[in-house]
N, C-alpha and C positions, 0 to 999 in steps of 0.2 A: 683703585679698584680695577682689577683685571677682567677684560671682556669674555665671556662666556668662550667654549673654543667651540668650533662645528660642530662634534661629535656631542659636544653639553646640550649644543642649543638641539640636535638632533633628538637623543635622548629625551629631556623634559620639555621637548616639546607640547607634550599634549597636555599638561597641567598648566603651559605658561600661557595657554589660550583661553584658562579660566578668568573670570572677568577679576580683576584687579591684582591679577596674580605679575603673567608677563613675566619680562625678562628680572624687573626691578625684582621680583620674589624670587625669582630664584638664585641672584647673587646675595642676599640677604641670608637663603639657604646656606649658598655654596660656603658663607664666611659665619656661619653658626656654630658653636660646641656645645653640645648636649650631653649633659650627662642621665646615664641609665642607670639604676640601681636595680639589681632583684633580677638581673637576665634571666627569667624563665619562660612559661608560658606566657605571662604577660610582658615583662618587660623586653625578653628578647623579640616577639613580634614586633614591639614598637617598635625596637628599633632595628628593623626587616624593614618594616617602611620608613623609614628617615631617612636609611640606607639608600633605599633605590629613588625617593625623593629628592637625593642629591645634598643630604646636610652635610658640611664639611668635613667636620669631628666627631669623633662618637667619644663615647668614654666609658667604658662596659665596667660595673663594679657587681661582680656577685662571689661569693667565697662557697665550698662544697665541690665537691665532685659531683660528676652525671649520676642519677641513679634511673634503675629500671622502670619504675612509676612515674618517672619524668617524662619518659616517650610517649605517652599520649598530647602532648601539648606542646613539648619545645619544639616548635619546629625546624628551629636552627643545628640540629642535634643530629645523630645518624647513631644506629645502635653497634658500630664498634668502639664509641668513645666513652660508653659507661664505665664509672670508674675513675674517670680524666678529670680536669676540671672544666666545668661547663663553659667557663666564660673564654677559655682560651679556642673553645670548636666555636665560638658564636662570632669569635674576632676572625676566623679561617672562615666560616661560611658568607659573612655578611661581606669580606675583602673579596672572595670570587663572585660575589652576586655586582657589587660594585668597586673595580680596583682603585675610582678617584676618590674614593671616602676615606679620612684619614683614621683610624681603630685604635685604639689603646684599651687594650684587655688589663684587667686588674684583679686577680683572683684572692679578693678581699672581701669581708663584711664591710658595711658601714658602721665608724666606729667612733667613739668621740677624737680617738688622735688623728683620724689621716680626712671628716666632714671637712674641717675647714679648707684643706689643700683642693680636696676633688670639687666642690661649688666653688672655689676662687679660680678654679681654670674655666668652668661652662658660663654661657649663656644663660642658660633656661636646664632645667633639671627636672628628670621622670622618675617620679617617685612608686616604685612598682615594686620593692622590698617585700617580702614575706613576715614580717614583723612589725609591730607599733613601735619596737625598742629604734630602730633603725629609721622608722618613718618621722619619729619624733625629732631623734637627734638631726636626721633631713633639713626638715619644718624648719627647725630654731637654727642652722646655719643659715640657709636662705631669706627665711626674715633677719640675721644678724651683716648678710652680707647685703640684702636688696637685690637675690635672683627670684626670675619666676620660677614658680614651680608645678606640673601638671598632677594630680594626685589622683592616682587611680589604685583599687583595687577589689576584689572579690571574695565572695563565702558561697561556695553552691554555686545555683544559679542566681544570687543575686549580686550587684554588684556597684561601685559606684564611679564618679567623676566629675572632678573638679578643677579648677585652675583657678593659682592664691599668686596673688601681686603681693607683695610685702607693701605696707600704708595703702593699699589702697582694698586690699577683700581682708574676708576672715583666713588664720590661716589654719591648721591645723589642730592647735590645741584649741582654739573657737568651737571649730566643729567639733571634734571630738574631747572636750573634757574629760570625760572618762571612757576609757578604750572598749571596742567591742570585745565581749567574750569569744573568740576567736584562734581555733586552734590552726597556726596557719602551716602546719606541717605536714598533716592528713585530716584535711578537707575534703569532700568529695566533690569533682571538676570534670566537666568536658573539654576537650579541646577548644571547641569552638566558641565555649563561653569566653575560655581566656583571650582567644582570638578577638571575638569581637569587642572585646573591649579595650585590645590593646592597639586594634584599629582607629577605634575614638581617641583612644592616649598619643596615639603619634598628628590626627587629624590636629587636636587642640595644639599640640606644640609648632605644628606648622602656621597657623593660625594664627599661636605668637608670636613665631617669629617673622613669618611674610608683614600681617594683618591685614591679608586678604580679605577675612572675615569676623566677627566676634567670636574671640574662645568665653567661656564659660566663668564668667567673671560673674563672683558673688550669686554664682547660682551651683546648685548643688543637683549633678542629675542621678538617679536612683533608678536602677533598671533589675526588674525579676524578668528575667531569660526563660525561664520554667513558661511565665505565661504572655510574656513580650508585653510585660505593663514599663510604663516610661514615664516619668516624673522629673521635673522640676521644682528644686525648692529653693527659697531663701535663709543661706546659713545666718546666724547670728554674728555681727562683728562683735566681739565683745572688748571695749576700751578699757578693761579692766585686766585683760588675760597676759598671764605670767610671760608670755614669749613677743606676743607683737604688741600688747597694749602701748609699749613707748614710739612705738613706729609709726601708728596711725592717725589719718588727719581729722 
């Protein structure tokens, strides 16, 4: 393990004086890959903060180009890039915001051929997709390989968040047995909604990976932004469910 350098320990100074945090979480950090699915308004803020939190790797997977309705939320984005593909300005923004952060742009969907290659390279995986199609295939690589996975996403102002251990929470098909009716392509969205919750998305993966703290294990939190109501629930493990039933203890 290599020692933090000055400019590190300068830098994440002011999180390593969090109580359990210190220097051990931030080399924890610094040797973490994370993969991001869905760079937009939520998942490229996540990973905006993982960035300047000092996680080692990133692994940006979103397919599409910029469009104009985009600019209210990504904030990794600048309005000459519409047009381009998104994920390649989020790998330029996030390398100037942080040059010691290692970027791999992949201007791809999540797909069933290339799930298994992107979760065998990460750590821990932010499932922030615009889709069930993509969340699912997600889910069942990360219960097939034994990565965690932080599962966030939104409708409106409501929104939700999670974090599934393979054998030890529910994982995605648990919770959602059958998918929300959810149009995720023209939604109506504030910035801020996506933001703050892409703040809690990257909170919980540091979480994991420090364990500084409890991430959200086996609880399911439920937030309307509209009226700032905030819930906790207990998902169902179901030992019978088609994707992690064989995994669980």
């Amino acid at each position: 393990m290599l020692n933090l350098t000055p400019t590190e320990i300068e830098t994440y100074h002011r999180q390593m004086m969090l109580p359990n945090f210190g220097e051990a979480g931030q080399q924890k950090l610094r040797q973490a890959t994370v993969l991001v699915t869905g760079v937009g308004g939520l998942g490229g803020t996540a990973a905006l903060y993982l960035a300047v939190a000092g996680v080692g790797r990133l692994i940006l997977v979103r397919g599409g180009d910029l469009r104009q309705d985009d600019m209210n939320r990504q904030i990794l984005m600048t309005d000459d890039w519409v047009g381009k593909p998104r994920v390649i300005k989020a790998k330029e923004t996030l390398s100037a915001i942080n040059p010691n952060v290692e970027i791999e742009a992949i201007p791809e969907y999540v797909t069933p051929e290339n799930v298994d290659s992107l979760v065998l390279q990460a750590d821990l995986a932010l499932d922030c997709a615009h889709n069930f199609e993509e969340r699912d295939l997600l889910n069942a690589a990360c219960v097939r390989w034994r990565k965690p996975m932080v599962e966030a996403a939104m409708n409106g102002m409501e929104a939700y968040l999670t974090t599934i251990i393979p054998g030890k929470t529910p994982c995605l098909s648990c919770i959602f047995p059958e998918k929300p009716d959810w149009d995720r392509r023209s939604f109506g969205v504030l910035g801020a909604v996506s933001g703050t919750l892409a703040c809690l998305t990257a909170l919980e993966a540091i979480k994991v990976i420090t364990g500084f703290e409890k991430p959200l294990l086996s609880e399911f939190l439920t937030m309307d932004l509209g009226r700032l109501n905030f819930a906790k629930r207990r998902p169902y493990h179901d030992p019978n469910c088609p994707v992690c039933g064989n995994h669980s203890h």
